[in-house]
N, C-alpha and C positions, 0 to 999 in steps of 0.2 A: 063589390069592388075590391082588388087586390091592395093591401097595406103595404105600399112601396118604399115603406120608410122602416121596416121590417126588415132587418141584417136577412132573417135566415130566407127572406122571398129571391126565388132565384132569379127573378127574371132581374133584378138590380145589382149592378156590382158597385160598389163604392170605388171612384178613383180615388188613387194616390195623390194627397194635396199638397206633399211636398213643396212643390214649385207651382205657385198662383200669384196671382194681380202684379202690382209691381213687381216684383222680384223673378217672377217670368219674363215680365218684357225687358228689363235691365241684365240677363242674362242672356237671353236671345240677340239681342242686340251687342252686346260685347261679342260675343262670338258668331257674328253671322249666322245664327240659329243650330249653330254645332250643341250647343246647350239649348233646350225649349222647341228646337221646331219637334220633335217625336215629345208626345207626353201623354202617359197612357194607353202608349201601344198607337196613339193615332198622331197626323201631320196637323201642326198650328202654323197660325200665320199670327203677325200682328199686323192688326187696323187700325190707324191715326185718322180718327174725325177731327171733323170741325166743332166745339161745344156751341152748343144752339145759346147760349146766355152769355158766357165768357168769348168766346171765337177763337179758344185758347186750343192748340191740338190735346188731344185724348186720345190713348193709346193701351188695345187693351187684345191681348192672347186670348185665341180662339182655333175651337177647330173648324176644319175647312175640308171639304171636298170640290171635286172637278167636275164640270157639264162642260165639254168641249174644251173652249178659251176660257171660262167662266169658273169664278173663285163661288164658293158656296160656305155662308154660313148660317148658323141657327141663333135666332135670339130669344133664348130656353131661361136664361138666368136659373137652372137647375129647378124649373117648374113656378118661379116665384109669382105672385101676385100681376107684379109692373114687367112694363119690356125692360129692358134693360138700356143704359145711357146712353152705349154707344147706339144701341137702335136709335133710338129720339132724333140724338145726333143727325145721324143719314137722314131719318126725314127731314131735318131744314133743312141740311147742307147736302145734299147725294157726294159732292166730290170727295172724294179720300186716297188715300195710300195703301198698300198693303204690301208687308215685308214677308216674304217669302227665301227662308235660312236669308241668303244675303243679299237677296236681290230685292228693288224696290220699285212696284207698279204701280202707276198713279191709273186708280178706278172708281169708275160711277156706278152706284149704288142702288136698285130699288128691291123693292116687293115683289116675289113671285105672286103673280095672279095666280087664282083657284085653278084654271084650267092646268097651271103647268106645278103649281104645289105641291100636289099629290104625290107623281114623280120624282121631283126635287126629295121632298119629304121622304121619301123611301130610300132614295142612293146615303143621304145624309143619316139613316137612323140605321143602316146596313152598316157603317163606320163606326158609330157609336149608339149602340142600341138603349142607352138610357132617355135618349128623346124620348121614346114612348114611355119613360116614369113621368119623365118632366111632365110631358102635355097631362097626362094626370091629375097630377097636382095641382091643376092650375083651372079656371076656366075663362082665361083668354088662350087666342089663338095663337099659338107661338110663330110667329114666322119663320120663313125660310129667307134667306137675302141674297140678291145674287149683286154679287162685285164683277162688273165687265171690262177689263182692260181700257183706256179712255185710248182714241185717236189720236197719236202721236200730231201736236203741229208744227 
């Protein structure tokens, strides 16, 4: 197994963390994503959950690719142990936001099934190729989440 925690392995690149957690989304948000939506050479979005305990929103930059209509995110937490919160989140609650530079779509949230993962999984690790360190690191199954724009009523 490759040591992807290893500078000189090339298949990892260390992003620039400059601009992470709070101070991502407080800057994106000031500026309609003119600041934070490109970070890393790749497009973020920010996603406002529901907190499964508090019901307080949660708001946290991430990157995102497209299937069609469909927002696409990864919950890698950079290979860690646990999903990460805002995943948890969607499982109680699917409904959410997501801020794209200045626009705001209210979308429902699930789990790519295995039949459509793989796919998914490849367009999103073509953007950012450290998902394949992450799942590594890890031995849970990272999801893939797809965000679907909800039906205007």
């Amino acid at each position: 197994m490759t040591d992807h925690t290893d500078p000189t392995d090339p298949s990892y690149q260390p992003p620039d963390l400059s601009l992470i957690g709070p101070e991502h989304v407080r800057r994106y948000r000031e500026t309609g994503g003119e600041v934070g939506y490109l970070w890393n050479g790749v497009a973020t979005l920010l996603l406002t959950t529901t907190g499964r305990r508090t019901g307080e929103p949660r708001t946290s930059a991430l990157i995102f690719g497209r299937d069609g209509d469909r927002y696409l995110v990864i919950g890698s937490m950079g290979g860690a142990p646990r999903h990460p919160a805002w995943y948890l989140n969607l499982a109680a609650h699917p409904e959410a936001t997501i801020q794209v530079r200045d626009q705001t779509i209210p979308v429902v949230a699930h789990t790519a099934p295995p039949d459509e993962k793989h796919r998914l999984w490849a367009l999103m690790q073509a953007l950012w190729p450290n998902y394949a360190t992450y799942q590594e690191r890890t031995t849970r199954d990272i999801p893939v989440v797809v965000l679907t724009p909800a039906d205007p009523d």
